[in-house]
C-alpha positions in Angstrom: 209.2 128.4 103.2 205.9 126.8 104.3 205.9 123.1 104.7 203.2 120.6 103.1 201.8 117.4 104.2 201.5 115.4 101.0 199.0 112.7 101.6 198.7 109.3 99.6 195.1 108.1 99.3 194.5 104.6 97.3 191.5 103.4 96.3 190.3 100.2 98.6 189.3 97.3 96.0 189.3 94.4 98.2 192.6 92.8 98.9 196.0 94.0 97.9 197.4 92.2 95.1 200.5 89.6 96.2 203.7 91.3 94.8 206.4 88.9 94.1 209.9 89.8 96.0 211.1 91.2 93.2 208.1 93.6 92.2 208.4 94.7 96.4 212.1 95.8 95.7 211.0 97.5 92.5 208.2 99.4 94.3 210.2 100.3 97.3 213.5 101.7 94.6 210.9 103.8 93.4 209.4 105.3 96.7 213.2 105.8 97.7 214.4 107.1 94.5 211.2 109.7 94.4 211.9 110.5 98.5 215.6 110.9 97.8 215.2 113.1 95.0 213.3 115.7 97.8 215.6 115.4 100.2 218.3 115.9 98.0 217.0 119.6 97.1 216.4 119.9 101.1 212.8 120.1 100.8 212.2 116.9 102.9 211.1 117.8 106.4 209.7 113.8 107.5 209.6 111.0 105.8 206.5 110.1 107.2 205.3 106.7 107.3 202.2 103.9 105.6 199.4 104.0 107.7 197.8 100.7 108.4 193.6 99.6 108.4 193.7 96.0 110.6 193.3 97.1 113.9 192.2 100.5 113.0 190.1 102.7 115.0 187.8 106.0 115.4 187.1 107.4 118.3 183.8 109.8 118.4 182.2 112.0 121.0 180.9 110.4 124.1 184.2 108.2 124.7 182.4 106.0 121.4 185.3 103.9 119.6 184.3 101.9 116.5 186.4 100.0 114.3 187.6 102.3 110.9 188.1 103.1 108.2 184.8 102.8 107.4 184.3 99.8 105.5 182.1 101.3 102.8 184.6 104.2 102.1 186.3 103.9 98.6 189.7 106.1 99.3 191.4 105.8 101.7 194.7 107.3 103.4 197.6 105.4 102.9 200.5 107.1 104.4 202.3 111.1 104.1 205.3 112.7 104.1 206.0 116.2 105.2 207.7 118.6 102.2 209.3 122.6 102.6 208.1 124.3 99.9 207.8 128.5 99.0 203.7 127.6 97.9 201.1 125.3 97.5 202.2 124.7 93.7 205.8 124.0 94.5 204.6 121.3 96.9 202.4 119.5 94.0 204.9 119.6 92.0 206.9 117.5 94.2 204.2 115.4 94.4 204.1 115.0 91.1 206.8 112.2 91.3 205.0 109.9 93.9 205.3 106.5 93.0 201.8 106.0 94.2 200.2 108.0 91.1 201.4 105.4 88.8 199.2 102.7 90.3 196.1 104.7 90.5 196.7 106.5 93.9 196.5 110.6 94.5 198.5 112.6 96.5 196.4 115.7 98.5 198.6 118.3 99.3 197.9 120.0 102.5 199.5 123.3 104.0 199.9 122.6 107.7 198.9 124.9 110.1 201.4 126.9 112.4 200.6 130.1 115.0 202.6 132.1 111.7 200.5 130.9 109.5 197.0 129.6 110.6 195.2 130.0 106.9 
């Protein structure tokens, strides 16, 4: 078993739109539902977390820090989770179920690296 990164990317359109309480516990059922259903067939290895933007920033060569993400980037990375899977293809189809598709959002799938498998 290898494990996969599966990373949520949104599209940045201004503002997020304001969810009422009720719409919140409806999205979060779902994300919990979808992260349940993996761990339920053991192929959760982190549940990851949402990554923020306020108070975001890079930090480039020469000790140069600059706010980020960049402001004129159209995608950007909203959180991961960390999934076992046998290959690239079981992990998207995991993926598959990520609450974040069905408002727009993508899910990358990433193979992380290990000293057993660096490809």
């Amino acid at each position: 078993m290898k494990e996969f990164a599966l990373i949520f990317r949104v599209e940045q359109n201004g503002s997020a739109p304001q969810l009422s309480p009720a719409e919140m516990q409806n999205r979060m059922t779902s994300w919990m539902n979808w992260m349940g259903g993996i761990a339920a067939k053991d192929k959760l290895v982190n549940s990851g977390t949402r990554l923020g933007i306020k108070d975001s920033k890079w930090v480039g060569p020469k000790g140069v820090v600059s706010d980020g993400p960049y402001t004129e980037v159209k995608e950007f990375i909203n959180g991961y989770v960390i999934v076992r899977a046998e290959n690239g293809d079981e992990a998207a189809e995991l993926a598959k179920g990520c609450p974040i598709l069905f408002g727009g959002g993508k899910v990358e799938v990433r193979p992380l690296v290990t000293p057993d498998n660096n490809d």
